[in-house]
N, C-alpha and C positions, 0 to 999 in steps of 0.2 A: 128291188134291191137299190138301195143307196149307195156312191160312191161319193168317198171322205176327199174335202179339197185340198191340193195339195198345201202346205204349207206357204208362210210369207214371212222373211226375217230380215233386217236391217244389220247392215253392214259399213263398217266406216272406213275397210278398207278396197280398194280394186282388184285385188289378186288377194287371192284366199283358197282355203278348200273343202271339199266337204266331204263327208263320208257317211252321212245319212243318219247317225247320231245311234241310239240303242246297243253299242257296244259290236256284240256280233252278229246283230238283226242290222245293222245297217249295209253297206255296202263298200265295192272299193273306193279309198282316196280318189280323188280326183282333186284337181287344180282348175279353179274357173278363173275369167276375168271379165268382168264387168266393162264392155265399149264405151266410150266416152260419151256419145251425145245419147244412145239410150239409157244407160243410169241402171239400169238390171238385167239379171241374167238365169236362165233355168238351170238347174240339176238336170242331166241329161239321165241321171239312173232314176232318182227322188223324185222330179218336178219339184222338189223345194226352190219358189221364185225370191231369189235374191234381190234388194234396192239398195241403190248407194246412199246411204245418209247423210255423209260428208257435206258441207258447204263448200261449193266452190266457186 
């Protein structure tokens, strides 16, 4: 058996949120924030790994 990776999607804000996308196959809202000197951050329900894309 195969397991599918999680997701990687680019983001240009710091605080955002997510909710796992497919409507009502996803999950609850959640509010993440991306730390400053890492630059990304996991889905604690998803694993969808969040990156800042911003230029700073």
């Amino acid at each position: 058996m195969t397991i599918q990776e999680p997701e990687t999607k680019q983001v240009d804000k710091l605080r955002f949120a997510c909710d796992g996308g497919d409507g009502a196959l996803g999950h609850p809202r959640v509010w993440l924030q991306i730390p400053h000197p890492q630059n990304w951050i996991e889905c604690p329900y998803c694993d969808c790994k969040y990156i800042h894309s911003a230029d700073q």
